[in-house]
N, C-alpha and C positions, 0 to 999 in steps of 0.2 A: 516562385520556386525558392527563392533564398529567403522570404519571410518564413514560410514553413522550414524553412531549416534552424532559422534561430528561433522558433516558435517552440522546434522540438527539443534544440537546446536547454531553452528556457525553463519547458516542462518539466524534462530529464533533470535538472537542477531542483526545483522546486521540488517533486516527488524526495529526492534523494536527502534534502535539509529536512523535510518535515519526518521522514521515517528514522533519520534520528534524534531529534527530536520525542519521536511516537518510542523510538527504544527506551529512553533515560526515563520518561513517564512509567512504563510498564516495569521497568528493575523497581525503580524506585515504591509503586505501589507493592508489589509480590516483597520487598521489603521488610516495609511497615505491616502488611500484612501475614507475614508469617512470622516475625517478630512475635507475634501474640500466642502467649503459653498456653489458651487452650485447643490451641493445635488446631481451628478451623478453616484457615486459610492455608492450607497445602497445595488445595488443587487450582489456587488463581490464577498463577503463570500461565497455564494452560485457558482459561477461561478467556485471559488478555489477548493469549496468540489466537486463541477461535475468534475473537470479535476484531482485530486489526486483521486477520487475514482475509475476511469477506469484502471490505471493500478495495483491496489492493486487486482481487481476482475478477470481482464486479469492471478495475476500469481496465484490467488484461483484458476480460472478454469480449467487450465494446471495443476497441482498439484493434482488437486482430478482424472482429467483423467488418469494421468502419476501415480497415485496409484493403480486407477479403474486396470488399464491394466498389471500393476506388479502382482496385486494378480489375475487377472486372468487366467494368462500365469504359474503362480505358481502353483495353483492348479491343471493344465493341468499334471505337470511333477510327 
């Protein structure tokens, strides 16, 4: 019980450094990219938040299943 509690700490920590991290990468590119006069790079910002949002929702969905299924198998016993 308490290693999974500093496990989830630990997680929770890690996720939270790298997504900012994953922000200052995304300003920084939409940037440099829209810096550029012939104006092709407008719609990147969005294109960054479509492709960092998939796998943030990929490991929500896994996690609430892999909870779903702990406490149902828990209750069984």
């Amino acid at each position: 019980m308490k290693f999974s509690k500093i496990f989830s700490v630990l997680l929770v920590l890690a996720f939270t450094l790298i997504s900012n991290f994953s922000v200052a990468q995304c300003s920084m590119c939409r940037a440099v990219v829209e810096s550029d006069i012939s104006g092709k790079g407008t719609g990147i910002n969005n294109g960054i938040v479509y492709l960092m949002a998939f796998p943030y929702a990929l490991v929500a969905i896994l996690a609430v299943g892999l909870i779903y299924k702990m406490r149902k198998d828990s209750t069984i016993v």
